[in-house]
C-alpha beads as a LAMMPS data file, in Angstrom:
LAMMPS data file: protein, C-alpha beads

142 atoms
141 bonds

1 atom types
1 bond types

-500.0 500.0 xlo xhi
-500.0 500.0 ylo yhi
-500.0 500.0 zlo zhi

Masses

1 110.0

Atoms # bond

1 1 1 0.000 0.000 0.000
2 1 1 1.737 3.110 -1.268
3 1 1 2.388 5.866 1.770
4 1 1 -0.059 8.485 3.169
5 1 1 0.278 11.747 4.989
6 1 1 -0.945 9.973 8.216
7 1 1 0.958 6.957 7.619
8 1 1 4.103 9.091 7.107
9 1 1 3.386 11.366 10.180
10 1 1 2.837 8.184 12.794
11 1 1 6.619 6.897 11.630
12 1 1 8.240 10.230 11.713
13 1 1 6.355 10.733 15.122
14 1 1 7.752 7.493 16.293
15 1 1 11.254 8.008 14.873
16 1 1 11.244 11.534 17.014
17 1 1 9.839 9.610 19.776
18 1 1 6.910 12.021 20.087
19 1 1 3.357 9.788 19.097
20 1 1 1.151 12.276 21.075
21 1 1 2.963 15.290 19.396
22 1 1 3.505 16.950 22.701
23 1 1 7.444 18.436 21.122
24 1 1 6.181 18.474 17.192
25 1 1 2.608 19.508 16.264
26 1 1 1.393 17.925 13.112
27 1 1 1.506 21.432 11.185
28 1 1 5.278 21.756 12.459
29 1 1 5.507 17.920 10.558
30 1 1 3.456 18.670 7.506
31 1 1 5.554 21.802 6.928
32 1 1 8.367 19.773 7.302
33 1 1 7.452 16.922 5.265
34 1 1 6.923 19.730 2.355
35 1 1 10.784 20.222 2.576
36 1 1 11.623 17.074 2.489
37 1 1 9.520 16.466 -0.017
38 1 1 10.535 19.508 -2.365
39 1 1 14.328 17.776 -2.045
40 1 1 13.103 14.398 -2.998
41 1 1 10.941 16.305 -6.257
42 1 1 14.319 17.941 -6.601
43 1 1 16.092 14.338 -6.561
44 1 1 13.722 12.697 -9.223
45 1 1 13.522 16.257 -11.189
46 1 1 9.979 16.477 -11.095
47 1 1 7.908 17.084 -9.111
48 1 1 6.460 14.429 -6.582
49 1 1 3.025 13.714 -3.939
50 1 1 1.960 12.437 -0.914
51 1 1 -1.183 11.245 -0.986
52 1 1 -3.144 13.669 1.805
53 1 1 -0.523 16.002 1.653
54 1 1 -1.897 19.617 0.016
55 1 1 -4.707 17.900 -1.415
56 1 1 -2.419 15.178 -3.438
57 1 1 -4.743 12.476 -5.074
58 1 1 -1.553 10.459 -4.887
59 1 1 1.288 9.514 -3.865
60 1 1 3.956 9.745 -6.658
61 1 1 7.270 8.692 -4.854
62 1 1 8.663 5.101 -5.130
63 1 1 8.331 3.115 -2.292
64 1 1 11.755 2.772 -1.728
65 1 1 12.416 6.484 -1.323
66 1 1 9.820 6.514 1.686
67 1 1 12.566 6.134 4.474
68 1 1 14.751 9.377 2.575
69 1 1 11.526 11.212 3.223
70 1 1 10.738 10.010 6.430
71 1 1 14.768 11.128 7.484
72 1 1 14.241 14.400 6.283
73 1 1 10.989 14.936 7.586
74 1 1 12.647 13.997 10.908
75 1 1 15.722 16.707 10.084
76 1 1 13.629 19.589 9.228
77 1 1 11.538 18.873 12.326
78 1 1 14.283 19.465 13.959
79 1 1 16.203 22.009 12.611
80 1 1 12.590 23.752 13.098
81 1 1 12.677 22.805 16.949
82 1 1 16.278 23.919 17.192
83 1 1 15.454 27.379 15.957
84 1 1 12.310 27.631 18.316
85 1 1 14.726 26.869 21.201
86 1 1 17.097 29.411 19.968
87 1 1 14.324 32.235 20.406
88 1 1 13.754 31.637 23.680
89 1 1 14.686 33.971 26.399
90 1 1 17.183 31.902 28.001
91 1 1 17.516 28.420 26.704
92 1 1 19.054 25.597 28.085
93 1 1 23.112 26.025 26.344
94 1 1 23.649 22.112 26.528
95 1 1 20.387 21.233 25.607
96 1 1 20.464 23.711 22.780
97 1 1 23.743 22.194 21.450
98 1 1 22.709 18.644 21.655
99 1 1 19.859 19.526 19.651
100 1 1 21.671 21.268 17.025
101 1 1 23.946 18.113 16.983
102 1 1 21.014 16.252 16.435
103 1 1 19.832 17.927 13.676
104 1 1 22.882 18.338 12.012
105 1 1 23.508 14.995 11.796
106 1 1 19.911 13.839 11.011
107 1 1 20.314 16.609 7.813
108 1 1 23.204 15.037 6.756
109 1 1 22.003 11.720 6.728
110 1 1 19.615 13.404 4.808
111 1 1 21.376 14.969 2.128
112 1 1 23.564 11.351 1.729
113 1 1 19.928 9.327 0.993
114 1 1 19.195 11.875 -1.680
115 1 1 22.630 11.278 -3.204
116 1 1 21.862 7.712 -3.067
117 1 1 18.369 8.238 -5.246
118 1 1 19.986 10.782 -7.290
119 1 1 22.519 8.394 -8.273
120 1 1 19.732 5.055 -8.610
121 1 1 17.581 7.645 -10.435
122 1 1 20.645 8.805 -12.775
123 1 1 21.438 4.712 -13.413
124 1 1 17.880 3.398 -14.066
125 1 1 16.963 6.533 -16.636
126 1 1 16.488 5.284 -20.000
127 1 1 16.978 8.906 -21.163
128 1 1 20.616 9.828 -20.161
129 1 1 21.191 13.375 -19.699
130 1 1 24.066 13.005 -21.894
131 1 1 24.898 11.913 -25.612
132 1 1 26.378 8.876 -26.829
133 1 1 29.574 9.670 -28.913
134 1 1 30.702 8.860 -32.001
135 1 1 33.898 7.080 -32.752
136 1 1 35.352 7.275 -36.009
137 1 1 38.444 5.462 -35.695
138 1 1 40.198 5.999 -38.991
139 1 1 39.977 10.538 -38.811
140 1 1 42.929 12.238 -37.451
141 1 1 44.286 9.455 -35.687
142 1 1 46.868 8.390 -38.576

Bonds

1 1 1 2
2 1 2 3
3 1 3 4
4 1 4 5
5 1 5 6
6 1 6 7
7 1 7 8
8 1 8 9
9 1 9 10
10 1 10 11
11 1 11 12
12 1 12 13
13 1 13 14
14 1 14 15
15 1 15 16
16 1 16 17
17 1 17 18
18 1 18 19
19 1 19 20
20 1 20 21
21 1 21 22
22 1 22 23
23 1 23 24
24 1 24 25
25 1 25 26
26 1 26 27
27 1 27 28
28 1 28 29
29 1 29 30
30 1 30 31
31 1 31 32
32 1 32 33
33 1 33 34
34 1 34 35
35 1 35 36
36 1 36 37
37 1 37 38
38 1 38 39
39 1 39 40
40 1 40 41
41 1 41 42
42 1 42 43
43 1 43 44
44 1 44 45
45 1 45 46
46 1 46 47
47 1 47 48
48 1 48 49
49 1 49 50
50 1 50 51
51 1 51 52
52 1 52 53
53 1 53 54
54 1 54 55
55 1 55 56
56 1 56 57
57 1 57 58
58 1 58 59
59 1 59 60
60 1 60 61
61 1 61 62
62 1 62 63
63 1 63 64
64 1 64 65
65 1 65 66
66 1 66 67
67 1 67 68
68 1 68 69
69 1 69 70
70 1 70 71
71 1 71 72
72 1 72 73
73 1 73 74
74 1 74 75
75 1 75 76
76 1 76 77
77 1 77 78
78 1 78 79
79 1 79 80
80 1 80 81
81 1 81 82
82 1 82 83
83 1 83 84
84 1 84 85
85 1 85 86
86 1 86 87
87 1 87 88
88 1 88 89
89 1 89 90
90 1 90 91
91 1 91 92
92 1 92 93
93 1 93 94
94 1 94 95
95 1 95 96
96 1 96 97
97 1 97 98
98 1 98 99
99 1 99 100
100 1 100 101
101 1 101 102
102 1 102 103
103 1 103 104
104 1 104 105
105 1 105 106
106 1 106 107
107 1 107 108
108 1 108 109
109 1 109 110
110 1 110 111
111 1 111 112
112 1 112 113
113 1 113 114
114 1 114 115
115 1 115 116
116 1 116 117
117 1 117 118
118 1 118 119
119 1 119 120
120 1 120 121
121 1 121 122
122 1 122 123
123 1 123 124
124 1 124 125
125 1 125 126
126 1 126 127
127 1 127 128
128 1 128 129
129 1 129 130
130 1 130 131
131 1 131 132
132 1 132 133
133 1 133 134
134 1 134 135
135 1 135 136
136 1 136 137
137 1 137 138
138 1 138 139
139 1 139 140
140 1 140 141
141 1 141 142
């Protein structure tokens, strides 16, 4: 069964260890499943769905690209949580850099899963981006 918005939001909620969204509301999660999201379209070089998500019919994505989303959902959540700490009036310093930590590394992770469908993407396209050459052994090579 191809991936909702609620089936998406239950395993990033469980992956940030927050199912009652008491630390990540679900608009602070849809808005960050949108970024992920626009870097996965960005991957594939179209544009790409969630069913639920904005009114999407569908869900466009290959299955095997759900757990890059579901990463990056998780690291924008995060970086989003990191910069609501930051505006408070006196934060918590360790806290603060543990979570930056956190989402640092969770963004990375990130941006190494899209490399990974850029490059399967880039492999199983029947259109390369590129064109075959010509040889012509027997000009200028006397």
């Amino acid at each position: 069964m191809p991936p909702t918005l609620s089936s998406v939001r239950d395993q990033v909620e469980t992956r940030l260890q927050d199912p009652s969204n008491l630390i990540f509301s679900t608009d602070t999660i849809d808005e960050a499943l949108r970024a992920s999201l626009a870097n996965l379209s960005n991957a594939y070089g179209s544009s790409q769905t969630l069913k639920d998500l904005d009114g999407a019919a569908s869900t466009t994505f290959e299955d095997v690209d759900l757990n890059t989303l579901i990463v990056g959902t998780a690291a924008y959540c995060l970086c989003f949580r990191f910069i609501g700490k930051y505006e408070e009036a006196s934060p918590d310093r360790e806290k603060s850099l543990d979570l930056a930590k956190a989402a640092a590394e969770t963004m990375h992770e990130f941006q190494s899963l899209l490399n990974h469908v850029r490059t399967r993407r880039f492999y199983e396209a029947v259109d390369h981006p590129y064109a075959q050459w010509e040889w012509d052994e027997g000009s200028d090579f006397s």
